[in-house]
C-alpha positions in Angstrom: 53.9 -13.7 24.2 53.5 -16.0 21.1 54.8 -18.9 19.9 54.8 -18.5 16.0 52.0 -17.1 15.4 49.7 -18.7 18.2 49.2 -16.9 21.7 51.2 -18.2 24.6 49.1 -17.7 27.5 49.6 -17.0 31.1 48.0 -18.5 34.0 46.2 -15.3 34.6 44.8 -15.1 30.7 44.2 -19.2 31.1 41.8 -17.9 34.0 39.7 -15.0 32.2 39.1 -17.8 29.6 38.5 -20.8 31.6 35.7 -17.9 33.6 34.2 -17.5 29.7 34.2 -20.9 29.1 32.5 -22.2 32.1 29.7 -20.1 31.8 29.2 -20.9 27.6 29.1 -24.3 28.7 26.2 -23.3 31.4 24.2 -22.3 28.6 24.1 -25.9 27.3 23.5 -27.5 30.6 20.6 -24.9 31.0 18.6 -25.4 27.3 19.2 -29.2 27.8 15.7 -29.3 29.4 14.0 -27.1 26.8 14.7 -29.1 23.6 11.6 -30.9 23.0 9.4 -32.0 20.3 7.2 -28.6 19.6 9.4 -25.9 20.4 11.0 -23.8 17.9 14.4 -23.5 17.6 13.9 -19.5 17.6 12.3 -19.9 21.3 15.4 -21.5 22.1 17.8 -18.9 21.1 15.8 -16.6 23.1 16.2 -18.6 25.9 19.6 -18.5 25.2 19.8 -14.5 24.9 17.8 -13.9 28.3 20.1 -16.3 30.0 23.6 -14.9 29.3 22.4 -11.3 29.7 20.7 -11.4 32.9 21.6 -14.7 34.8 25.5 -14.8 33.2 26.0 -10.9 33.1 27.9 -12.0 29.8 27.7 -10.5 25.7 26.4 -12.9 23.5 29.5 -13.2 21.0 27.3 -14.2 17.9 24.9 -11.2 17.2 26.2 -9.3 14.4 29.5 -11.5 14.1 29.6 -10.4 10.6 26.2 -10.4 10.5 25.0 -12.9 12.2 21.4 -12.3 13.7 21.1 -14.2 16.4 22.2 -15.7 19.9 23.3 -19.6 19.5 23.4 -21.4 16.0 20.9 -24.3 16.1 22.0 -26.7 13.2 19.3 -29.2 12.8 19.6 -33.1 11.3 21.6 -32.4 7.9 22.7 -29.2 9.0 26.2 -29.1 9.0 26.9 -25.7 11.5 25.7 -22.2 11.6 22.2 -22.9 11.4 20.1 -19.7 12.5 17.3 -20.3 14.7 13.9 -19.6 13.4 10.5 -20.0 13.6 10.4 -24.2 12.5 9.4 -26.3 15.4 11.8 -29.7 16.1 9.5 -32.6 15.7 10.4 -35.9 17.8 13.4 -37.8 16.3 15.8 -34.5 15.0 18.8 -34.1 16.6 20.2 -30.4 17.4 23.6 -28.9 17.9 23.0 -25.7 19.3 26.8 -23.8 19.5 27.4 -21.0 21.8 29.6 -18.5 22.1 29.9 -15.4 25.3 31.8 -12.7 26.4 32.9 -12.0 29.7 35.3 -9.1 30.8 37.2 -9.4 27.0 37.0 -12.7 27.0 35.6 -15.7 24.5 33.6 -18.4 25.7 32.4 -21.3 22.8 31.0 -24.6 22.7 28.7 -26.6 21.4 26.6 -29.7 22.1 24.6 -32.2 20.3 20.7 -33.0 21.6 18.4 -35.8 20.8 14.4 -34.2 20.4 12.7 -37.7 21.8 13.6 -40.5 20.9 16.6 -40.4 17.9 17.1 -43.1 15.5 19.7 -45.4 15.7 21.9 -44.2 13.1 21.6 -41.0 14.8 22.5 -42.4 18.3 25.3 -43.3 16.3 26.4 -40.4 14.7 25.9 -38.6 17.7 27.6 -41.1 20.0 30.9 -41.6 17.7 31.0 -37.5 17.2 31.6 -37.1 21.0 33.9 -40.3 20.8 35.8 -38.8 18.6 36.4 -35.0 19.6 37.1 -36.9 23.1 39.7 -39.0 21.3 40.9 -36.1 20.1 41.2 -33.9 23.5 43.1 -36.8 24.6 45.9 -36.0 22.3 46.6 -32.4 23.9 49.8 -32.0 26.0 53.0 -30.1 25.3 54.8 -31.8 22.1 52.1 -33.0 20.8 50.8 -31.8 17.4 48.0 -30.6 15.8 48.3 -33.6 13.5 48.2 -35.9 16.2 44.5 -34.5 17.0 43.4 -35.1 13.9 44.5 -38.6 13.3 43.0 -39.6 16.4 39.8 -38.1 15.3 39.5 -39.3 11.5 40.3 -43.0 13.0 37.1 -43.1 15.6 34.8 -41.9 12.3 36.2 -44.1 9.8 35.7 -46.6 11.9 32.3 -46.0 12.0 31.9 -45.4 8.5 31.4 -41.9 8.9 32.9 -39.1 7.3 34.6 -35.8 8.2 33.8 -32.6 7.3 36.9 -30.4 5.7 35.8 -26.7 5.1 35.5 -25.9 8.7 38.0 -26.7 11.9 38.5 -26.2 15.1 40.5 -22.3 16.1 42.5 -20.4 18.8 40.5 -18.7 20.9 40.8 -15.9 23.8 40.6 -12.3 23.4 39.3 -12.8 19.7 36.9 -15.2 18.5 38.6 -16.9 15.8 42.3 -16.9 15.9 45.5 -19.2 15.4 46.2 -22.1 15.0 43.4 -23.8 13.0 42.6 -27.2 14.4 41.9 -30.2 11.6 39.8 -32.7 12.4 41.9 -35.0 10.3 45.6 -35.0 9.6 48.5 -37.2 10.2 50.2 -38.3 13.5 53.2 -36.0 14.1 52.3 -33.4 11.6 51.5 -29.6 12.1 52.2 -26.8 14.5 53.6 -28.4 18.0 51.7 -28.0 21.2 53.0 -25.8 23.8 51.7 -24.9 27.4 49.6 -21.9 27.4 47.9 -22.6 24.0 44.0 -22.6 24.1 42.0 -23.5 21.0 38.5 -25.5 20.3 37.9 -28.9 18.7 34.5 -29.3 17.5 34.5 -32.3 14.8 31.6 -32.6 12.9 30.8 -36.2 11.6 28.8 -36.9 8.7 26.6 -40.2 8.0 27.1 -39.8 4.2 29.4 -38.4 2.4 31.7 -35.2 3.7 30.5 -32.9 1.0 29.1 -29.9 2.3 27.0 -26.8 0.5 25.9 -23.1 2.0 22.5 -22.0 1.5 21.6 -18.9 -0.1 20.8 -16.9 3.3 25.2 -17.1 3.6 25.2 -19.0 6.7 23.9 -22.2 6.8 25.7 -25.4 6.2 24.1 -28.4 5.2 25.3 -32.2 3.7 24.8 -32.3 -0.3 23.7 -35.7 0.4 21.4 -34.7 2.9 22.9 -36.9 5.2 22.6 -36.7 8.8 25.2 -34.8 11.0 26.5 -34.0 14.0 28.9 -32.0 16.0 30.3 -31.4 19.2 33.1 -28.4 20.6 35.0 -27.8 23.4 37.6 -25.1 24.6 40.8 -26.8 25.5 44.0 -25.2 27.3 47.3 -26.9 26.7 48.4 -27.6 30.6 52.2 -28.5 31.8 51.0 -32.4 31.5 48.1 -32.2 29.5 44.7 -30.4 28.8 42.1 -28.7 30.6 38.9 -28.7 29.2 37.8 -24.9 29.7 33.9 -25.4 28.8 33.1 -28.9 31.0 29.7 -30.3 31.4 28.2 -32.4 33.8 27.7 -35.8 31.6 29.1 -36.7 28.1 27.0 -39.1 25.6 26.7 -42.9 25.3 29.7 -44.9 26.8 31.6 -41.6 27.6 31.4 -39.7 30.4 32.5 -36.2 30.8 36.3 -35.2 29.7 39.0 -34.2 32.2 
């Protein structure tokens, strides 16, 4: 069934994905401990690989999404998203988001997670800090007639109060038995405005902040994203099901970031 355009989903379907997104987030709780000055962020994504094929039993989504090379995207300080992993070590002080994305029996797991490689700075901790803040403020928005407005209101008001800035060229999606479907999820808008939320619907918000200014610029390899004012940023995503009161978060961790403990 949909609703407009956007998939209606069943409790069964809400199952397969909340199965696909438990175990993307288990990649992130497992590479939490290997993200340390010296390693490469290459080594990581191999981590990565090994652990969804043998330990989940799961696809990695990413390899040869429209030819993507590699398992996880590891975006790096002023990388904005879709940074590919490679053979540069992390030096004490970078901060990572490494994004994930499985399948399991059809189904699309995807999340991502910020990590601090020693000892950040504090405008990092910041960043960082007010990133989660805000896709949490926005996560708190989901419930049946609610609107996709409403999640990005709340989200543009925690970073502009920070003095940060959000970045416009890439949102949030539906997600299930494809990767990137409807509804496309702002991370800024206005309260009351956009598609309305209905049970059943399951879609990620993954805001990415910037310290500078939102501007943005791909590099010549066709993938990565990085700040034209070289500006630090960050991002963080979760898979969210619209519930008969509320959300479900469908990719849960064990801890959240600063004040903020984990959501739902």
């Amino acid at each position: 069934m949909r609703g407009e355009t956007v998939a209606i989903r069943t409790e069964a379907e809400v199952a397969l994905a909340r199965r696909a997104g438990h175990l993307a987030a288990d990649v992130l709780r497992m590479i939490g401990e290997h993200v340390k000055p010296g390693i490469t962020s290459d080594a990581l994504d191999q981590l990565c690989h090994a652990y969804i094929v043998n330990a989940l039993d799961a696809v990695p989504a990413n390899i040869g999404y429209n030819g993507y090379p590699k398992t996880v995207c590891t975006s790096v300080n002023h990388v904005v998203c879709h940074g590919i992993p490679s053979a540069k070590v992390l030096k004490r002080g970078d901060i990572v988001n490494i994004d994930v994305a499985i399948i399991k029996d059809g189904w699309f797991g995807d999340c991502s997670r910020m990590y601090f490689v020693g000892e950040p700075s504090p405008l990092a901790k910041r960043l960082v800090d007010t990133t989660y803040e805000a896709m949490r403020a926005g996560i708190l928005q989901v419930k049946p007639g609610a609107t996709l407005g409403d999640i990005g209101h709340a989200i543009q008001t925690v970073a502009h109060r920070e003095h940060f800035s959000v970045v416009r060229e890439y949102c949030g999606h539906g997600i299930g038995q494809v990767y990137h479907d409807e509804p496309q999820v702002l991370h800024y808008g206005r309260q009351g405005e956009g598609l309305r939320l209905e049970r059943g619907m399951i879609f990620t918000i993954e805001p990415m902040l910037n310290a500078g200014k939102r501007d943005t610029k791909e590099l010549p390899d066709g993938w990565t994203v990085v700040t034209k004012d070289h500006s630090l940023s960050a991002q963080w995503e979760h898979m969210v099901a619209v519930t008969e009161t509320g959300f479900e978060v469908l990719t849960p961790w064990p801890e959240g970031t600063g004040t903020y403990g984990a959501i739902g």
